[in-house]
N, C-alpha and C positions, 0 to 999 in steps of 0.2 A: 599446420597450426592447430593448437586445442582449439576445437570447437568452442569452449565454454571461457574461453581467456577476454579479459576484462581491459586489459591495458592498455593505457593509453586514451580513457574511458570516463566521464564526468557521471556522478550519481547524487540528483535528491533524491533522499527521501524522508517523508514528511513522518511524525509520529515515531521519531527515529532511536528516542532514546531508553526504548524498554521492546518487550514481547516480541510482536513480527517485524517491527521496523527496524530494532537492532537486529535480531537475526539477519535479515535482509542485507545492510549495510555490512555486518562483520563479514558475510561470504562474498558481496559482492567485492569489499579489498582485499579479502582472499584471493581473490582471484584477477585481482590487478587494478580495477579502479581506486580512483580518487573519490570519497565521499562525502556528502552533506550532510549533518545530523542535525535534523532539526525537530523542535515538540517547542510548548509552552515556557518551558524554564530553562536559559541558560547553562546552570551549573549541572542539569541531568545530562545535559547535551556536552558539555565540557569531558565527563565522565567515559560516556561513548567515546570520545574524540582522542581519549587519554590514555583509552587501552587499546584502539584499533592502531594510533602511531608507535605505542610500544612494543606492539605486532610484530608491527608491517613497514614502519621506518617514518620518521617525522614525515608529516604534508602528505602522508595519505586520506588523515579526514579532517574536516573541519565543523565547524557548530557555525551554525545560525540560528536564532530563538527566533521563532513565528508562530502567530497566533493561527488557524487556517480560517476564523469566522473572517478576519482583520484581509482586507485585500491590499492594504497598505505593507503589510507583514512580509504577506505574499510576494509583494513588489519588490518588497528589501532583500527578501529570499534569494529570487532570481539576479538580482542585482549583485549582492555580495558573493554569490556564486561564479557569476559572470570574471565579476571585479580579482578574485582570489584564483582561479582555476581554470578561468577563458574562455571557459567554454560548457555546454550540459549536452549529455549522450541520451542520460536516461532518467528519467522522472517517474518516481516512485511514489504513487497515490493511496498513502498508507492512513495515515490520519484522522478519525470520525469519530464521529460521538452518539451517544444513547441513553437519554436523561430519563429515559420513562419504560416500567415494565409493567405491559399487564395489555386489556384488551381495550383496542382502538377508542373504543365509547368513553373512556376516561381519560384521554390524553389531553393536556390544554394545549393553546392554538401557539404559545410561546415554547415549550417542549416539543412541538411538531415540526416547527417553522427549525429548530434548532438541528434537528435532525438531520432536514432537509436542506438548510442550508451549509451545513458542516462535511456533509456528506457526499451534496450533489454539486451543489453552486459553486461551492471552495473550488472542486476538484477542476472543474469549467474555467475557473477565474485561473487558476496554477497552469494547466494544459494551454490555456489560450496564452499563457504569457512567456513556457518555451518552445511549444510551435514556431513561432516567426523560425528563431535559427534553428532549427532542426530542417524543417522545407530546406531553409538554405544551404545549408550542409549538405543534403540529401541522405541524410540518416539519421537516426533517430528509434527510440525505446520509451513506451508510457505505458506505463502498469498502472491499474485500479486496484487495489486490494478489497474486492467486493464481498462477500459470501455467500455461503446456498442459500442465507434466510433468499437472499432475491431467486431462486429457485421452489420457495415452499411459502405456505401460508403459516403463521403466527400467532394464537390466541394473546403471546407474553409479548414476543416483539415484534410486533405487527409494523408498525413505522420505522423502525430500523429496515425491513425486509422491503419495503416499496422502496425504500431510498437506495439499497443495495441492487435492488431487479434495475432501476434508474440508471444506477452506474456500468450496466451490464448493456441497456439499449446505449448510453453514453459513449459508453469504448466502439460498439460497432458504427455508429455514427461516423465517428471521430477518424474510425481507420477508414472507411470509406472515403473520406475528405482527404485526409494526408495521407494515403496510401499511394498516391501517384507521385508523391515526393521522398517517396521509400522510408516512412516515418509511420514504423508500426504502432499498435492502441490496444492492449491486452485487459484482461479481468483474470485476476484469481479469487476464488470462490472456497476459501477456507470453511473446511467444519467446524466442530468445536474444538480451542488450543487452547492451550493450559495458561492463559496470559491475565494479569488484573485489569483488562478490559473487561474479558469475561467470564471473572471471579464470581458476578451473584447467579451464573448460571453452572460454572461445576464445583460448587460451595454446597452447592444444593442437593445433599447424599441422594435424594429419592431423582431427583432427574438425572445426575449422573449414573447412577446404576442403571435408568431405563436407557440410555444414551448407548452406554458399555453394552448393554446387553442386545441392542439391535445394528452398531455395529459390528462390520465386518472380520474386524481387524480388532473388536474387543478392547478397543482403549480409545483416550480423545488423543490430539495430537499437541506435540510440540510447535513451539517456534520456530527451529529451527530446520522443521520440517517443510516450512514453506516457505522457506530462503530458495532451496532449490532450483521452485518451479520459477523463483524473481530469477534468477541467474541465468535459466534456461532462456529465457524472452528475454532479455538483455543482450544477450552474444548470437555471436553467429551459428548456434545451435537452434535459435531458433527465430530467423532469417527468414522462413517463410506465413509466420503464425502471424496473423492481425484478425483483430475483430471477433476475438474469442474471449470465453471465459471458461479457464481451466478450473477445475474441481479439485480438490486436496481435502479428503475427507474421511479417509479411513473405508470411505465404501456407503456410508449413510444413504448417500441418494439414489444407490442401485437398488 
């Protein structure tokens, strides 16, 4: 059997309809799952849903719109997942937000609280509600899509980077708890990728050239660059991995 074969295989994931979450979902039904596309607006998600079946063949993916502050959304999420597909393998914690750049001292308590809640809480609130059947199954896949900021400190995005390092103690928590019900809990820890999440940061010719010039590999990364590493912690390629956070960064943090 491939190592990295998906079939037969239920996927959310959250922030689904543009940058790493589409990336994510187009290779994970590449490679045989059934997928969830979900973000804020319906008809972005309809879009995803409209090219991954003309792929991959109708009823490979599907749209659900969720908000991830809204834990009611959330509820509807796993619900209409359930309801549609029967069942969820792997839960994909892609979703977050970052209202404020610059240095800590200037951050207000509703920009913070947003951070943090969209980041950490969501992700808590999502994990906790397909846990149950995954223990019961006895398997199970939960990706965090953290970043290095939770690896490094931040003058610009200091409270994205503590919400990130958050989701990093989060996954190893989490696989500790459900690791005896074979229900692994991963981070991947993205560098900088070309996506309009984080547009005001390689929009910015003077930080991007410093960025390019101290990495490795002399460039930022794609999208679809870090579908992979989601595919790899998905399948039984990587079967034995819980409680980690993989880096995909070009080389930045060496």
């Amino acid at each position: 059997m491939n190592l990295f074969n998906l079939e037969g295989q239920v996927a959310i994931i959250t922030g689904s309809s543009r940058g790493i979450g589409r990336a994510i979902a187009e290779r994970m039904a590449e490679h045989g799952a059934r997928v969830v596309i979900s973000s804020r607006k319906v008809d972005a998600c309809a879009e995803v849903v409209a090219a991954i079946n003309a792929k991959h063949g109708a009823g490979r993916a599907m749209a659900v719109a969720a908000n991830i502050s809204s834990k009611e959304d959330l509820e509807h999420l796993v619900a209409e997942t359930n309801r549609q597909f029967g069942r969820i393998d792997v839960l994909v914690c892609n979703a977050a937000s970052n209202p404020y750049y610059g240095p800590q001292a200037g951050i207000a308590d509703a920009q913070f609280r947003k951070i943090l809640d969209n980041n950490i809480v969501a992700n808590h609130w999502l994990i906790t509600m397909v846990a149950p059947q995954m223990t019961a199954q006895k398997s199970g896949s939960i990706i965090i899509v953290s970043s290095i900021g939770g690896l490094r400190g931040s003058p610009v995005i200091g409270a994205y980077c503590i919400s990130k390092a958050a989701d990093m103690q989060l996954a190893r928590n989490l696989a500790v708890e459900y690791g005896p019900h074979n229900v692994r809990v991963n981070c991947i820890a993205p560098g900088l990728i070309k996506t309009d999440f984080a547009r005001a940061l390689w929009e910015d010719e003077a930080m991007l050239t410093e960025r390019t010039r101290t990495t490795p590999l002399r460039r930022i990364g794609e999208p679809d660059e870090i579908a992979g590493t989601a595919v790899f912690l998905a399948s039984r390629a990587g079967s034995f991995v819980t409680g980690q956070s993989i880096v995909v960064d070009g080389g930045v943090t060496i």
